[in-house]
ZADO-1210 file (C-alpha; in nm, 4 decimals, padded with zeros to 6 digits):
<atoms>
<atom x="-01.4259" y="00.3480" z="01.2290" code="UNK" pos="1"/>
<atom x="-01.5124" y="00.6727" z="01.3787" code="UNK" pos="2"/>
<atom x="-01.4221" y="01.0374" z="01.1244" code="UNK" pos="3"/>
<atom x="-01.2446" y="01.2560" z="01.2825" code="UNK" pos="4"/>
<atom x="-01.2472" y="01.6346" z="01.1892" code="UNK" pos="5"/>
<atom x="-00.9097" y="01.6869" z="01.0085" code="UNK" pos="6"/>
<atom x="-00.8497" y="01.6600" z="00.6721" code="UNK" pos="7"/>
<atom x="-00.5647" y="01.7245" z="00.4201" code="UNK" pos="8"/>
<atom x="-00.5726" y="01.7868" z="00.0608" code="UNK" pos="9"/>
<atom x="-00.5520" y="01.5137" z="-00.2472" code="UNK" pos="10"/>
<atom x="-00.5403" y="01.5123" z="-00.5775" code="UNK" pos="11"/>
<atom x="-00.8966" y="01.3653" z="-00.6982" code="UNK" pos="12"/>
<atom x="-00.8154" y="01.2529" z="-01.0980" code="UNK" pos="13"/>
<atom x="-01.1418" y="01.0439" z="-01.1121" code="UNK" pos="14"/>
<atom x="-01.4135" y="01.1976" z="-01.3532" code="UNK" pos="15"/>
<atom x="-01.0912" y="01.3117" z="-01.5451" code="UNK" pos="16"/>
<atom x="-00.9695" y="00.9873" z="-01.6225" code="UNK" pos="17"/>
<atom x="-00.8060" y="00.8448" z="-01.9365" code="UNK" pos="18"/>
<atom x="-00.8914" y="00.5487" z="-02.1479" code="UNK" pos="19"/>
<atom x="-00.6533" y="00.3227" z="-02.2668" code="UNK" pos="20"/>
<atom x="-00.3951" y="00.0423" z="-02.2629" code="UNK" pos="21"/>
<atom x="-00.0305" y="00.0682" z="-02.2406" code="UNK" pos="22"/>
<atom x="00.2295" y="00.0071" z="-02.4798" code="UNK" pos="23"/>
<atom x="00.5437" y="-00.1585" z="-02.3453" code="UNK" pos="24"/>
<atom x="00.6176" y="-00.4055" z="-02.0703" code="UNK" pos="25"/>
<atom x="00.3645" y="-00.6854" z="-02.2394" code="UNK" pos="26"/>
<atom x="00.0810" y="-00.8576" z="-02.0404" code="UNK" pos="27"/>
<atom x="00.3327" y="-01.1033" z="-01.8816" code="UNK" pos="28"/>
<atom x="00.4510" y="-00.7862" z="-01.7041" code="UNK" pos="29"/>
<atom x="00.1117" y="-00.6041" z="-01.6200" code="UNK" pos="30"/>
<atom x="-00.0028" y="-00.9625" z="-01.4796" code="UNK" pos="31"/>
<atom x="00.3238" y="-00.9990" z="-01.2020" code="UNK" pos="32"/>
<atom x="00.2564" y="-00.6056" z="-01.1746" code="UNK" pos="33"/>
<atom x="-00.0923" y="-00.6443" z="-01.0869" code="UNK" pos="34"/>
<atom x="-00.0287" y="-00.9039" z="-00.8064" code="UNK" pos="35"/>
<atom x="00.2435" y="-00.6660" z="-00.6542" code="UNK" pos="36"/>
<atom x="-00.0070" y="-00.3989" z="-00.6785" code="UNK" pos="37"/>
<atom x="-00.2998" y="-00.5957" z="-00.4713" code="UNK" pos="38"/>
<atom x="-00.0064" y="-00.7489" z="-00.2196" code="UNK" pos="39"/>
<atom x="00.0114" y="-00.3600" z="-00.1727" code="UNK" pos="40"/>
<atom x="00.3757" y="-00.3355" z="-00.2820" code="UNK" pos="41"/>
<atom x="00.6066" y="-00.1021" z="-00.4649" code="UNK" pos="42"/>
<atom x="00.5789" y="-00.1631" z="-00.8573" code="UNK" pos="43"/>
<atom x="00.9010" y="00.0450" z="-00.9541" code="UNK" pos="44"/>
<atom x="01.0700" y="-00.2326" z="-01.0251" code="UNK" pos="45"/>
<atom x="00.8464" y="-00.3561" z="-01.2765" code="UNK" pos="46"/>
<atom x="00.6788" y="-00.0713" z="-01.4269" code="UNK" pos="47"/>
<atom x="00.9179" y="00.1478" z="-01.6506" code="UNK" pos="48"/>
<atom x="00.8848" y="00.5719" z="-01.5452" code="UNK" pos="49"/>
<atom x="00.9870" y="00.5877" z="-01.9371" code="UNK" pos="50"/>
<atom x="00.6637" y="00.3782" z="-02.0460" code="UNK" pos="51"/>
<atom x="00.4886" y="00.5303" z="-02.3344" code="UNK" pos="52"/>
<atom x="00.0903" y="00.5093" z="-02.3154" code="UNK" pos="53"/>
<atom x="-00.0824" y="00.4031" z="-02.6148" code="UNK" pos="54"/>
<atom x="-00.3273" y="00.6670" z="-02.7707" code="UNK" pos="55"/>
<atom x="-00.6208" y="00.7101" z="-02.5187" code="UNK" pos="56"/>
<atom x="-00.9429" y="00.8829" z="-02.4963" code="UNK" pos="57"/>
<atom x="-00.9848" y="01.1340" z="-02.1597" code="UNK" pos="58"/>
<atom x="-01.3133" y="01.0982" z="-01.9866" code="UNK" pos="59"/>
<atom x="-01.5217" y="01.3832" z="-01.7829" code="UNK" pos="60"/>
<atom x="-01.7791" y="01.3272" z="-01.5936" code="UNK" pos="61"/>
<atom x="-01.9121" y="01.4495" z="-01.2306" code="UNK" pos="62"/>
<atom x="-01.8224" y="01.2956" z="-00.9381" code="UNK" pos="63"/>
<atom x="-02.1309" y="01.1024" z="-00.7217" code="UNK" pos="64"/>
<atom x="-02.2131" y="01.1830" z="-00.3532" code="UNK" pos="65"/>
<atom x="-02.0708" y="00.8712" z="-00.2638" code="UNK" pos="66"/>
<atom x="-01.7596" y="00.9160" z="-00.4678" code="UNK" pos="67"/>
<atom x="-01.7316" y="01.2472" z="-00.3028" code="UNK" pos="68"/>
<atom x="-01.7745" y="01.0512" z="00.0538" code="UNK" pos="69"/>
<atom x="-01.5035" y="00.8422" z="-00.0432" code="UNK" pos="70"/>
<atom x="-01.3004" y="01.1398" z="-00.1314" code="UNK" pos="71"/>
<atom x="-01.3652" y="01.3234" z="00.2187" code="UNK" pos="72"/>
<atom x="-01.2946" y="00.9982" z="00.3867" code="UNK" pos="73"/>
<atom x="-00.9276" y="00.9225" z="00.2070" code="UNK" pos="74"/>
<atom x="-00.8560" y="01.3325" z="00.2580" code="UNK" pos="75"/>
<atom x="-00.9236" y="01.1926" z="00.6724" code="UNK" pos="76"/>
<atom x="-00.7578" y="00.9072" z="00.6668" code="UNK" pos="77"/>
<atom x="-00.4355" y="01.1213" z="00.4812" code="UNK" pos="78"/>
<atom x="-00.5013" y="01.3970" z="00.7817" code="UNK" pos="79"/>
<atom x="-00.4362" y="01.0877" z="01.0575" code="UNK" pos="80"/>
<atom x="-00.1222" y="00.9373" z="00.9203" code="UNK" pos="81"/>
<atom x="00.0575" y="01.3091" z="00.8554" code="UNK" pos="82"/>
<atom x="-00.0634" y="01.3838" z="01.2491" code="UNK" pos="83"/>
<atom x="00.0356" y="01.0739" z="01.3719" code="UNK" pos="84"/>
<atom x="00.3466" y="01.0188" z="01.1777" code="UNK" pos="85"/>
<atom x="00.4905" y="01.4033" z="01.2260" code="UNK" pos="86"/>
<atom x="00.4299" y="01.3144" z="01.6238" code="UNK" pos="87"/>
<atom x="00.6102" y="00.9702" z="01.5798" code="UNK" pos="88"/>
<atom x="00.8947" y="01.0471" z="01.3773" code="UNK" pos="89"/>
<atom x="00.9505" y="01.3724" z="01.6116" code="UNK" pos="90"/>
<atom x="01.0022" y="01.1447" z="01.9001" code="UNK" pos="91"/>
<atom x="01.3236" y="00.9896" z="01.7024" code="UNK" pos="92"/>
<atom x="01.4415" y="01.3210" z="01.5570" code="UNK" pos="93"/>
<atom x="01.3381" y="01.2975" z="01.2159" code="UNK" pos="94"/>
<atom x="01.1633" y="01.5351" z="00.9893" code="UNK" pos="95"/>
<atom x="00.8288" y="01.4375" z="00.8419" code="UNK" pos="96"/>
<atom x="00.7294" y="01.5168" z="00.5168" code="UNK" pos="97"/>
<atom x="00.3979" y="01.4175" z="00.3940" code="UNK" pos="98"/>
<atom x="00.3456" y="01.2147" z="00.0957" code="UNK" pos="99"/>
<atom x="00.0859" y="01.3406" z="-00.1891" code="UNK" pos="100"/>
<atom x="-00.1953" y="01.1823" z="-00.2599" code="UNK" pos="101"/>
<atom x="-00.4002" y="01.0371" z="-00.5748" code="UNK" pos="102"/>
<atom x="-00.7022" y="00.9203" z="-00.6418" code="UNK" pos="103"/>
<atom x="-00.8113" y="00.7609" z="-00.9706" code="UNK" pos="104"/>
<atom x="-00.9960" y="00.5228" z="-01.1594" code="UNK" pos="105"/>
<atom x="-00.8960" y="00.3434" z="-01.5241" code="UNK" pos="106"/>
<atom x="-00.5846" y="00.4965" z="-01.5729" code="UNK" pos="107"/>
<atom x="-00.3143" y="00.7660" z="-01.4726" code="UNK" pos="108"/>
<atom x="00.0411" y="00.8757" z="-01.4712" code="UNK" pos="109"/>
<atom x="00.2862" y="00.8397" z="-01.1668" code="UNK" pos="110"/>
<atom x="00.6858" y="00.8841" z="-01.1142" code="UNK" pos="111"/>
<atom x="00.7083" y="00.4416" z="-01.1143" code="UNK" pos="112"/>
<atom x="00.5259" y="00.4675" z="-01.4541" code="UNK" pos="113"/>
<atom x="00.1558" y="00.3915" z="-01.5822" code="UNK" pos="114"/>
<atom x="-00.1074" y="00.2631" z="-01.3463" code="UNK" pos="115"/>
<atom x="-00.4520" y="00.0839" z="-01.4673" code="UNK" pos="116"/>
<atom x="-00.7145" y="00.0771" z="-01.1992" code="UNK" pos="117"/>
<atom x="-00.6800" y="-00.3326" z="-01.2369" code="UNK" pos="118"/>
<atom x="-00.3192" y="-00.2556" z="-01.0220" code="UNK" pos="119"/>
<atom x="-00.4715" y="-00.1337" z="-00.6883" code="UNK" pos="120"/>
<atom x="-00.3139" y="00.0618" z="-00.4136" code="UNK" pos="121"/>
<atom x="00.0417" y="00.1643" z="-00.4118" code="UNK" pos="122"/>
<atom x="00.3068" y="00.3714" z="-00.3062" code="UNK" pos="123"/>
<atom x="00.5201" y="00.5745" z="-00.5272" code="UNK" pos="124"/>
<atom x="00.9056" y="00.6453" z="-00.3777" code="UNK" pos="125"/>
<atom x="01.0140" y="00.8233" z="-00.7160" code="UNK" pos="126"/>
<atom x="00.7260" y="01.0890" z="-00.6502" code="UNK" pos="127"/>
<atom x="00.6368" y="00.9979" z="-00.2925" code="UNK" pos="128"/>
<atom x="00.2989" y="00.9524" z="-00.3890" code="UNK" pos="129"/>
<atom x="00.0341" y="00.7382" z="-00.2605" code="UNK" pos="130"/>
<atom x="-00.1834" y="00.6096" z="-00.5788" code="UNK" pos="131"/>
<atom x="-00.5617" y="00.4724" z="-00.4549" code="UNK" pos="132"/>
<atom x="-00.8248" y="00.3362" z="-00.6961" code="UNK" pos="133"/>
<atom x="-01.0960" y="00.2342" z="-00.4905" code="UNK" pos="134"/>
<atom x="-01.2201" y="-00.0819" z="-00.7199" code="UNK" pos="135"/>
<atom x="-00.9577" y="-00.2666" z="-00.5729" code="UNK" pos="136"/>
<atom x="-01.1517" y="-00.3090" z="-00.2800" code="UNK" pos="137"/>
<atom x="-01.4411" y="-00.4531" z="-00.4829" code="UNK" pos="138"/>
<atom x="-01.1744" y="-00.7157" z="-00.6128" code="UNK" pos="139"/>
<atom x="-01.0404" y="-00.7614" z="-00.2458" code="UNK" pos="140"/>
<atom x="-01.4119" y="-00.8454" z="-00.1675" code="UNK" pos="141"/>
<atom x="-01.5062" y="-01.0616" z="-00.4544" code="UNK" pos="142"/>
<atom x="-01.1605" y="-01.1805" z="-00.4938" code="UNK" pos="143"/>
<atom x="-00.9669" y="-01.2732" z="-00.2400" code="UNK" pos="144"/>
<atom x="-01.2792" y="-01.3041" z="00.0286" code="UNK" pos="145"/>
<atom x="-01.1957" y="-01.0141" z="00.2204" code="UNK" pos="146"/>
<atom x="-01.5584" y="-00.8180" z="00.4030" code="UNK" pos="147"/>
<atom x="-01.4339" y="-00.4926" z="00.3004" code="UNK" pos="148"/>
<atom x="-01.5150" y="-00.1935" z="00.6029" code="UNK" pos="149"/>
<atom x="-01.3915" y="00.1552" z="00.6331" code="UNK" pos="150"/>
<atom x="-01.0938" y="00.0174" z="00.8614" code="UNK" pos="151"/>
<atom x="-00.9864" y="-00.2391" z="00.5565" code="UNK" pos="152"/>
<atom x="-00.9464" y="00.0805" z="00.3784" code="UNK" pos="153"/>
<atom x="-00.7968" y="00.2395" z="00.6412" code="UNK" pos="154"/>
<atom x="-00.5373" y="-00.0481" z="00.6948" code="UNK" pos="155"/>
<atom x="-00.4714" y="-00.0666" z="00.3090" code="UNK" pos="156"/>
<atom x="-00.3701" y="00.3081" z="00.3361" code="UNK" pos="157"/>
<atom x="-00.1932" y="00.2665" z="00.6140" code="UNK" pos="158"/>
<atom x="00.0405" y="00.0426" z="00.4550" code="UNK" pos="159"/>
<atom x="00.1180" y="00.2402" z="00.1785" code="UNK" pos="160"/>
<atom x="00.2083" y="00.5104" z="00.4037" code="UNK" pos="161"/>
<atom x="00.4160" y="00.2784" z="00.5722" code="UNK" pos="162"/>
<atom x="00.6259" y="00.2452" z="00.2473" code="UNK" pos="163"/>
<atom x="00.6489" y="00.6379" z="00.2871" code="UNK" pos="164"/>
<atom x="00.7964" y="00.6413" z="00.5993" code="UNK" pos="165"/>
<atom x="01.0728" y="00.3631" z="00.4916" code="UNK" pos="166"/>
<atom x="01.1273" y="00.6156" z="00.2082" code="UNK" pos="167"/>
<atom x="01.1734" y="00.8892" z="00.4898" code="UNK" pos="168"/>
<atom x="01.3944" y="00.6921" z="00.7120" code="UNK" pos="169"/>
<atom x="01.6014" y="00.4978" z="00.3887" code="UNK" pos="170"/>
<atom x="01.4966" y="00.2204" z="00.4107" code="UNK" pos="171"/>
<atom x="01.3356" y="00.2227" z="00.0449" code="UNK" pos="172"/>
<atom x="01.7002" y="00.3134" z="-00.0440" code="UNK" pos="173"/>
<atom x="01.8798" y="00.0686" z="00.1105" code="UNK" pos="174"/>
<atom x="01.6668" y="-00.2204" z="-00.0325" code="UNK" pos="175"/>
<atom x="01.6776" y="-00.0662" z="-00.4108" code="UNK" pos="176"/>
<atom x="02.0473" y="-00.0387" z="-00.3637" code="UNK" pos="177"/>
<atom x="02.0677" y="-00.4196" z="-00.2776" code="UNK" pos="178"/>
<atom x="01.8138" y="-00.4643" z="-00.5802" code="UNK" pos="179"/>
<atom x="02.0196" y="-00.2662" z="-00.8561" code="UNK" pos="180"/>
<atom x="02.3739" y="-00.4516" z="-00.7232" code="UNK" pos="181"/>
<atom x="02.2744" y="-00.7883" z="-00.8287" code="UNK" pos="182"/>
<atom x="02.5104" y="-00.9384" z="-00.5469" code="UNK" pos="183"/>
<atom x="02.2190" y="-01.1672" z="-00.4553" code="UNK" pos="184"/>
<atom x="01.9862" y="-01.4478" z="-00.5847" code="UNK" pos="185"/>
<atom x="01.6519" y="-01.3782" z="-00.6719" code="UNK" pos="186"/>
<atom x="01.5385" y="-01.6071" z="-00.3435" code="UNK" pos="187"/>
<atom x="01.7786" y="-01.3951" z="-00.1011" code="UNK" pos="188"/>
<atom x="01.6252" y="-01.0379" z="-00.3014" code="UNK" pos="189"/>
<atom x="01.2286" y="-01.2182" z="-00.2149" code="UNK" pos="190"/>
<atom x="01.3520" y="-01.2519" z="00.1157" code="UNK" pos="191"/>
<atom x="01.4590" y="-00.8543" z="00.1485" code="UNK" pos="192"/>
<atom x="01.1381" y="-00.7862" z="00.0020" code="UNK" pos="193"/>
<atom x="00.9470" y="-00.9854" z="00.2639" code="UNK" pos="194"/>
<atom x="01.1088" y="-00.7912" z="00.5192" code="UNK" pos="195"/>
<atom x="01.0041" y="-00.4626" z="00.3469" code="UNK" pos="196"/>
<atom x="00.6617" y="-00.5469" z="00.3175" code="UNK" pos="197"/>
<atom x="00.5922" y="-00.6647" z="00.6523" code="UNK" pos="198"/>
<atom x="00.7694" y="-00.3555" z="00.8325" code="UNK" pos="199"/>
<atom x="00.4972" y="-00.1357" z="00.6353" code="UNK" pos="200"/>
<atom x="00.2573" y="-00.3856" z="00.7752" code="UNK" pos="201"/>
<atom x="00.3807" y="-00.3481" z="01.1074" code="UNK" pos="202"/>
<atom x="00.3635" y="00.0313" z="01.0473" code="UNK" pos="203"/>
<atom x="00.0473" y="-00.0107" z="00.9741" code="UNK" pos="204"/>
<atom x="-00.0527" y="-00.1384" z="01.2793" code="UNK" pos="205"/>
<atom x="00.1747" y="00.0916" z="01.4568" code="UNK" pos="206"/>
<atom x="-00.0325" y="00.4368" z="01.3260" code="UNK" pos="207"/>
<atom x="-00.3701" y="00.2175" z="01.4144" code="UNK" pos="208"/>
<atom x="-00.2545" y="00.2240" z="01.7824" code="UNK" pos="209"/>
<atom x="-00.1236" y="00.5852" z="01.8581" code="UNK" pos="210"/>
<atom x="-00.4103" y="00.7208" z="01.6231" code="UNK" pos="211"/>
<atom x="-00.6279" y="00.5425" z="01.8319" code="UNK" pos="212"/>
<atom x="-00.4738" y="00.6864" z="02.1582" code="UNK" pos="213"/>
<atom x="-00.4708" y="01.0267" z="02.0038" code="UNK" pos="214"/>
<atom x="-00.8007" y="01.0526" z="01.8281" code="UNK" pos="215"/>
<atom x="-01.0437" y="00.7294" z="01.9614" code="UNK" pos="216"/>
<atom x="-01.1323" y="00.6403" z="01.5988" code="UNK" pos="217"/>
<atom x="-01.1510" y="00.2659" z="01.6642" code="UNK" pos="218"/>
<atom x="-01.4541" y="00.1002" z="01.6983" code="UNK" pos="219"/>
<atom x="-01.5572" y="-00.2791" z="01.7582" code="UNK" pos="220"/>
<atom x="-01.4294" y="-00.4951" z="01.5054" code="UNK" pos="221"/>
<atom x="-01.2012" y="-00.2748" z="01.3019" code="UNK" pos="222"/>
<atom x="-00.8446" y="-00.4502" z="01.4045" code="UNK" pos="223"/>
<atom x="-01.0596" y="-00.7864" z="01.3233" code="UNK" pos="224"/>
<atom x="-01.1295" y="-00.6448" z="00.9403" code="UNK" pos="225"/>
<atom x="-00.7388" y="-00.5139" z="00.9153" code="UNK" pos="226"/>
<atom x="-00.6330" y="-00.8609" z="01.0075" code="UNK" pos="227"/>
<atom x="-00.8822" y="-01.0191" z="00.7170" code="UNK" pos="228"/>
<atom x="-00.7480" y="-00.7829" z="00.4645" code="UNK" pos="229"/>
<atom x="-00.4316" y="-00.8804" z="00.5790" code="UNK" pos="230"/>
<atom x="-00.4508" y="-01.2603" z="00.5465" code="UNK" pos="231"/>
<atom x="-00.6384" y="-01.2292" z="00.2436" code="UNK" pos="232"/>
<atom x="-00.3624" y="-01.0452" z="00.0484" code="UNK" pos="233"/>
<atom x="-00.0813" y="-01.2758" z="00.2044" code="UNK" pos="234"/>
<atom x="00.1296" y="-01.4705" z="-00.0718" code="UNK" pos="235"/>
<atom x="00.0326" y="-01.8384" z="00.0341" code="UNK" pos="236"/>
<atom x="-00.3192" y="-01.7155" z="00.0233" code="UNK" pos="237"/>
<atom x="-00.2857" y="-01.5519" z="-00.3116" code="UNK" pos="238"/>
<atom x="-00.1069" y="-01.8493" z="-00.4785" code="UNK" pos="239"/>
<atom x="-00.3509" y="-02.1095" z="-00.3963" code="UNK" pos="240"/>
<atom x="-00.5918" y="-01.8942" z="-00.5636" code="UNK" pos="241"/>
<atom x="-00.4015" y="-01.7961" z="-00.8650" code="UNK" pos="242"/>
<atom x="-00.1991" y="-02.1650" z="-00.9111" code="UNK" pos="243"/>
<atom x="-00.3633" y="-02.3775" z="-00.6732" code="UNK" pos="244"/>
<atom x="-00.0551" y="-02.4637" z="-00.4627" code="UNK" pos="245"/>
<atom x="00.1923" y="-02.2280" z="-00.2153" code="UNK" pos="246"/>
<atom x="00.5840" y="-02.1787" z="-00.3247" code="UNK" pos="247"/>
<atom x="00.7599" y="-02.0260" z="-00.0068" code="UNK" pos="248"/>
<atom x="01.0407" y="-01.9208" z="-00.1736" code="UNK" pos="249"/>
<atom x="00.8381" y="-01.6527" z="-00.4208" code="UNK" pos="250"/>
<atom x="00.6809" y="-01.5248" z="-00.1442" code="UNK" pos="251"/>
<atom x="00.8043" y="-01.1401" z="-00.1527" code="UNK" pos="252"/>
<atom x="00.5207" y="-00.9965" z="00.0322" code="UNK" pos="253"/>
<atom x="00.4380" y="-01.2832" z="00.3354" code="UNK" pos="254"/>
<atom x="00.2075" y="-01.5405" z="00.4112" code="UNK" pos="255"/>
<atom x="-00.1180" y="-01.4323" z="00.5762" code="UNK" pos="256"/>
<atom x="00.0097" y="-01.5075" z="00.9254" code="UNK" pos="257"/>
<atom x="00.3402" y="-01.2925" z="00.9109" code="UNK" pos="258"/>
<atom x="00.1132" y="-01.0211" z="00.7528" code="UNK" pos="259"/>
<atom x="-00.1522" y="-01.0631" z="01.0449" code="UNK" pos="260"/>
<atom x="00.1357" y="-01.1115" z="01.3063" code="UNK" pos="261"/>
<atom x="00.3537" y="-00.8106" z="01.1970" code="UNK" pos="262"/>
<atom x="00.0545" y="-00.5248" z="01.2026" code="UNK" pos="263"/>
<atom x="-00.0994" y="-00.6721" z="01.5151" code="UNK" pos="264"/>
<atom x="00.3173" y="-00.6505" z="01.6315" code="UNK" pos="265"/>
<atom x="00.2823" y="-00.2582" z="01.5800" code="UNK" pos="266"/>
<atom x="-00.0687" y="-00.2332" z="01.6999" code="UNK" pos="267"/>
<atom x="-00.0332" y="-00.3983" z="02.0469" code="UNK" pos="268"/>
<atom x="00.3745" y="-00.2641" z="02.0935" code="UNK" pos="269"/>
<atom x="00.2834" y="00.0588" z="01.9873" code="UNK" pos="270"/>
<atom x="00.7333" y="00.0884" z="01.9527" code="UNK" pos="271"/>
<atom x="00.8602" y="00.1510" z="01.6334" code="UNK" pos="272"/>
<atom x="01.1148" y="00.0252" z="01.7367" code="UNK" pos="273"/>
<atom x="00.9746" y="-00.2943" z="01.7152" code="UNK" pos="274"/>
<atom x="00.9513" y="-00.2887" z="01.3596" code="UNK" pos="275"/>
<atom x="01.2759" y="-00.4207" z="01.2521" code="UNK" pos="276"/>
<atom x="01.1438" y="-00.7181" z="01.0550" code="UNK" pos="277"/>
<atom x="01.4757" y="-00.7089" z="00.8460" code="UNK" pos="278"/>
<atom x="01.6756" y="-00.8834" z="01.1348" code="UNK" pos="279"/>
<atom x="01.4460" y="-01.0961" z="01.2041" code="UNK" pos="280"/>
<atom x="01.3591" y="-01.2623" z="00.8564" code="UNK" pos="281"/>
<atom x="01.7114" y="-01.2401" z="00.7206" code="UNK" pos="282"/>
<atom x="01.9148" y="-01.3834" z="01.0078" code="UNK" pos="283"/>
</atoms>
């Protein structure tokens, strides 16, 4: 993937991390959490904004070079989506707002409630925040079989910003609404969350394209390492490893081929308007 000059601001917690477990929710919870969190999803649902945090110890330390590379390249990678996505959502008539940004390692505070580095990537609505420890792509690799590259990073982000932008446009909204009426089964609700996850995939795929026409950052092989990441972090694929055998109907995130399809859908359409994966999957 080829940097581009434009960055925008983040807020770098690492070296000022905190130590410590949690106290509430019980590991039954952390464990379904933690799979949301590496499926790249939003863990509102499951992780309480009122949880307490047990007693913990803060850390300082300096930051690396490298960890200060990785820090310049996420501050890039935020630059791109807010260019692309102002230009994009112009076209349509709606306002952009850019999310914030966070990166940290062990553990830290957000508006959907405690995060532990063992949770991954994810995407905030109650603080529009984007939350990125970067050992998740060390479990991605040893994990889940994924060769992780700049664009795999780049793609993970990318879908978390997607979740932004279905804050932006209501989306988000819309689904929690459905969630909090409890008009409809838990297989109907997996369905809806399908849906949600595969529009930020397609999203994702979407900002790959017109970033690409604006700014040439692609370079050989970087849609081929967004569509690994992809499959490797698609439910069937994350079952078999976790129980040995796929259930369809928990699938709330997508098998590997609807994740691959969708962001390759908004990577070769370039039409957000192609996005609508909600009429689609719940016809």
């Amino acid at each position: 993937m080829k940097w581009t000059n434009n960055r925008s601001g983040i807020d770098d917690r690492r070296g000022q991390g905190l130590k410590g477990g949690l106290v509430g929710g019980g590991i039954g919870t952390l464990v379904i959490a933690a799979i949301i969190f590496f499926l790249g999803g939003d863990p509102s649902a499951l992780l309480d904004s009122n949880m307490n945090s047990a007693p913990v110890q803060t850390e300082q330390r300096q930051l690396t070079q490298q960890e200060l590379q990785i820090r310049e390249f996420i501050e890039m990678l935020h630059a791109e989506n807010d260019i692309t996505w102002q230009k994009e959502l112009q076209k349509i008539g709606v306002e952009y707002r850019p999310p914030k940004v966070v990166l940290f390692e062990n553990t830290t505070q957000s508006g959907c409630g405690t995060a532990r580095s063992e949770m991954g990537p994810f995407y905030c609505p109650a603080d529009e925040t984007i939350y990125m420890d970067m050992s998740f792509f060390k479990e991605l690799e040893s994990r889940f079989g994924a060769k992780v590259t700049e664009f795999s990073v780049a793609y993970v982000f990318a879908h978390e910003q997607g979740h932004h932008i279905q804050t932006i446009l209501g989306t988000t909204q819309k689904v929690n609404s459905l969630r909090h009426s409890r008009k409809y089964s838990e297989a109907q609700m997996n369905r809806v969350s399908v849906a949600t996850e595969l529009q930020a995939d397609f999203y994702a795929g979407l900002w790959a394209r017109l970033t690409d026409n604006r700014a040439k950052i692609l370079e050989p092989g970087d849609i081929q390492s967004a569509l690994d990441a992809a499959e490797a972090v698609g439910d069937d694929n994350i079952q078999k490893r976790q129980q040995g055998y796929v259930n369809q109907e928990a699938f709330t995130h997508g098998s590997s081929k609807q994740r691959e399809e969708w962001f390759l859908k908004g990577y070769q359409t370039g039409d957000i308007r192609q996005g609508d994966t909600f009429s689609v999957l719940l016809r």
